[in-house]
Each structure stands twice: as C-alpha cells, then as structure tokens.
C-alpha positions in Angstrom: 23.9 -20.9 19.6 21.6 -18.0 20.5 20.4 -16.3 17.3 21.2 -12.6 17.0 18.2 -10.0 16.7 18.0 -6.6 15.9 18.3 -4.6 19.5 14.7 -3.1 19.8 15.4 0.9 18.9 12.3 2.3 20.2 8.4 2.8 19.6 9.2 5.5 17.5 8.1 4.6 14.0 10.5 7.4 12.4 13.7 6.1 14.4 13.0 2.2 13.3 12.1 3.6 9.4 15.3 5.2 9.7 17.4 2.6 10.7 15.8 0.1 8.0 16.5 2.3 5.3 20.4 2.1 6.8 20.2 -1.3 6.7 18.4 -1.7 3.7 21.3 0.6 2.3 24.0 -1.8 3.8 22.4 -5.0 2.8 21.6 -4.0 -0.7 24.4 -5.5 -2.8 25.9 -8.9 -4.2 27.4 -9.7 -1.1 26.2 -8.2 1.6 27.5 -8.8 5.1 25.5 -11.5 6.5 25.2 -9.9 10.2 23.5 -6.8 8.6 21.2 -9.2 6.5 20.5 -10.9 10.0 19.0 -7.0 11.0 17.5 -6.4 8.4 15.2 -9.5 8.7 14.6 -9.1 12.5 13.7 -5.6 12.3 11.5 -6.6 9.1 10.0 -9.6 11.7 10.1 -7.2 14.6 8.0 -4.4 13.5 5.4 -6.1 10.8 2.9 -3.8 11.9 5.0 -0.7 10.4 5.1 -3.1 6.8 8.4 -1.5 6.4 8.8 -4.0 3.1 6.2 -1.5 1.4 9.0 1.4 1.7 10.9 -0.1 -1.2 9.0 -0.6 -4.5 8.1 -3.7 -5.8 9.7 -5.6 -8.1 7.8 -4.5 -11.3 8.1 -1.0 -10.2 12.1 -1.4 -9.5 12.7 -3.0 -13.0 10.7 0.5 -14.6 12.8 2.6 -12.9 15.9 0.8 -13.9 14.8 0.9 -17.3 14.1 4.5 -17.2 17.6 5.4 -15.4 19.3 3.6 -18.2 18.6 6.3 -20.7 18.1 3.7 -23.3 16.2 5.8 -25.5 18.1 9.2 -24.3 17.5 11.0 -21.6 14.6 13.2 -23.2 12.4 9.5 -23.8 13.3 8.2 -20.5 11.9 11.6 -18.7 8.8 11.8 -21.4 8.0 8.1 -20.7 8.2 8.0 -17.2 5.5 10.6 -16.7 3.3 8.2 -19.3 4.4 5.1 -17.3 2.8 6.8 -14.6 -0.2 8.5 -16.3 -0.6 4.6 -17.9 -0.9 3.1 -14.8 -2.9 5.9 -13.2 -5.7 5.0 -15.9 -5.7 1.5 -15.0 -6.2 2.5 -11.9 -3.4 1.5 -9.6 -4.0 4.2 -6.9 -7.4 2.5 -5.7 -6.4 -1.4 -7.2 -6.5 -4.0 -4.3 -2.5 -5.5 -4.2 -2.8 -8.3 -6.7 -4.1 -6.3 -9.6 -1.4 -3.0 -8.7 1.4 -6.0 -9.0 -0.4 -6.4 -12.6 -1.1 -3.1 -13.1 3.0 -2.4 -12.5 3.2 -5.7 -14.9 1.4 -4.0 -17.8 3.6 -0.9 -17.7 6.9 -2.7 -17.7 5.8 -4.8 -20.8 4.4 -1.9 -22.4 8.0 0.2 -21.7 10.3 -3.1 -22.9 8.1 -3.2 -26.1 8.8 0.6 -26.8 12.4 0.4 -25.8 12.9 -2.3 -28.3 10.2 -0.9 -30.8 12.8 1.9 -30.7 16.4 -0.1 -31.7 14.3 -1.8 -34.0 13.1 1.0 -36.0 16.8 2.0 -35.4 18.1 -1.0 -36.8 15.8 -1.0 -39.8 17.4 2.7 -40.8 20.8 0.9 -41.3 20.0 -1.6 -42.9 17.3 -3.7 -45.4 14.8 -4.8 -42.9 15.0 -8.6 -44.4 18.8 -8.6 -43.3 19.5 -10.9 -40.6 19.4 -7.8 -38.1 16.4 -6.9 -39.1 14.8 -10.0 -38.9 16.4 -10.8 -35.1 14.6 -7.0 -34.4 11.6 -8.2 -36.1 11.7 -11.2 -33.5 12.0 -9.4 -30.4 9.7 -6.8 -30.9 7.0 -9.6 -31.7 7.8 -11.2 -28.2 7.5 -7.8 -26.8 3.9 -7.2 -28.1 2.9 -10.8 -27.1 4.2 -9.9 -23.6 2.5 -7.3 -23.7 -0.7 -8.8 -24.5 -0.4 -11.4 -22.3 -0.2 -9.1 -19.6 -2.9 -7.0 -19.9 -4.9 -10.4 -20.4 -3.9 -11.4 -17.1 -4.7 -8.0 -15.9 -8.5 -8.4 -17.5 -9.0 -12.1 -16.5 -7.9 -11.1 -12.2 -10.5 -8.3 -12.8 -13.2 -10.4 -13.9 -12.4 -12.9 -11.3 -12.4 -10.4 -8.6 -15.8 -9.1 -9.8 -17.4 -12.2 -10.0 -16.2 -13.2 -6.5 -17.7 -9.3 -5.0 -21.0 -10.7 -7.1 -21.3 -13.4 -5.4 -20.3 -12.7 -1.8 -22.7 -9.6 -2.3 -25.8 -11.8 -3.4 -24.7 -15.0 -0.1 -24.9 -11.7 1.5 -28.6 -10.0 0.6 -29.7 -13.9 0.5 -28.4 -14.2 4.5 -30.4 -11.1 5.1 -33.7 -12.3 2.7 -33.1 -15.8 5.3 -33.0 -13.5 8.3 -35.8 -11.1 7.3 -38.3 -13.8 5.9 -37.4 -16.3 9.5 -37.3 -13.3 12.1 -41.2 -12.4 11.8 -42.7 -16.3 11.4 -40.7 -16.6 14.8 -42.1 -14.0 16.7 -45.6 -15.3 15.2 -44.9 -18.7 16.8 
C-alpha cells in the first residue's frame, strides 16, 4: 500500500504556511480525521526547513494562554497578568535564551501564574470560612504545592544556566588553549 503524502503546493513559503495553518485547524481536535493528520505530518516532514512546528506555541506557552482565556480570576486579572506573564519572562530573558532555557523560561511563568491563580481561591476560601476548616486546610495544601512548583522551576531554570555557562567556559578556554598550541608550535616550525 503506497503511503499518502501531502501533494507538494509550491515553493512559496506563504502558500505552504497557509495551508498548514488549514490543516493544523482541521487536525486540531479529539478526533481528528486521520487523512488530514496524514497532511499535516507530511507537510511538517516535507518542508522542515520552513520549521512550520514553531508557528504554534509551545506547550508551556499554550497551557498560559489557556489559563489566561479562562478568566479564572476575572477578566480584569487575566488581562493585568498576561502583560506580567510577559514582562516576567521578558526579564528572564526569553527573547535572546537558546531553546532549552525559553522551554524553562515559559516553565517558570506557568508555575508562577498556577500559584497566583490558586493563591487567589485560597485567599477566597479563607474569607468564608475559619482558615483551619477542612477547606482551608485543602487551600492551604495546594497553594504549598504551588510554591514548591514554583521553586523547583526556577531551580531548574538556574541549574541549565549554570550548566550552560560552564560548558561556554570551557569550550572558550579548549579554544584559546588550541590557539596558545598553534601559536607556541607555528614559530619553532618555521625555526626547524
């Protein structure tokens, strides 16, 4: 059985954006049908130069936006904290982070917008009632797994830092000790 692929649209990269945005579109549901899933992947496998994957945000950066549509905290939060999400991550620096630390980076803000979201209902929940009720002490919980979260992400964030830098260090000194090789073994030859 000959496998079905994606008929080639063009070379323009604005018609095969386009059409993977349609099928994107199409295939983005429960139960998509398994023909357009079929497209989607060859034009994804087709055209990897284009990295038409990076048109949709990542997972992190979906889950925020989710969060943020919900209107958990009212629609006045949800617009107020989206322009912090964003000014949070700007200041770790996401615009300039290599991808493994912007995946971290989107990491932090989600944990840090869960832990206000449930900081939130549980300051909520503590105004109805005596804060060593059982509510209060299930709010009490959760908002103690959402700092730890938190913490634990921006740990993660500062240890891939650190081990990034230390590998830079240490390429960059096997690099000026290649050249110290090359500049100390270059002269003695021509002496020879």
């Amino acid at each position: 059985m000959k496998k079905q692929t994606e008929p080639i649209l063009s070379d323009d990269p604005a018609a095969i954006k386009k059409r993977f945005d349609e099928l994107f579109h199409k295939t983005n549901k429960h139960t998509p049908p398994a023909a357009d899933v079929e497209k989607l992947r060859a034009l994804l496998d087709g055209h990897k130069e284009l990295k038409l994957w990076n048109r949709m945000s990542a997972p992190d950066d979906t889950a925020i936006n989710y969060l943020l549509q919900q209107n958990i905290a009212g629609g006045a939060f949800s617009e107020t904290w989206r322009f912090t999400a964003r000014e949070l991550a700007k200041d770790l620096g996401e615009e300039s982070a290599p991808p493994v630390e912007r995946l971290l980076i989107q990491h932090v803000v989600l944990c840090w917008l869960q832990m206000n979201f449930i900081a939130l209902k549980y300051a909520a929940a503590l105004g109805h009632e005596s804060p060593l009720g059982p509510q209060g002490a299930a709010w009490d919980k959760r908002i103690t797994l959402a700092q730890k979260r938190f913490t634990r992400a921006t740990d993660a964030l500062t240890r891939t830092r650190a081990m990034l830098a230390a590998a830079r260090y240490a390429n960059e000194r096997a690099d000026a000790a290649a050249e110290e090789r090359a500049h100390r073994t270059g002269p003695r030859a021509l002496r020879a």
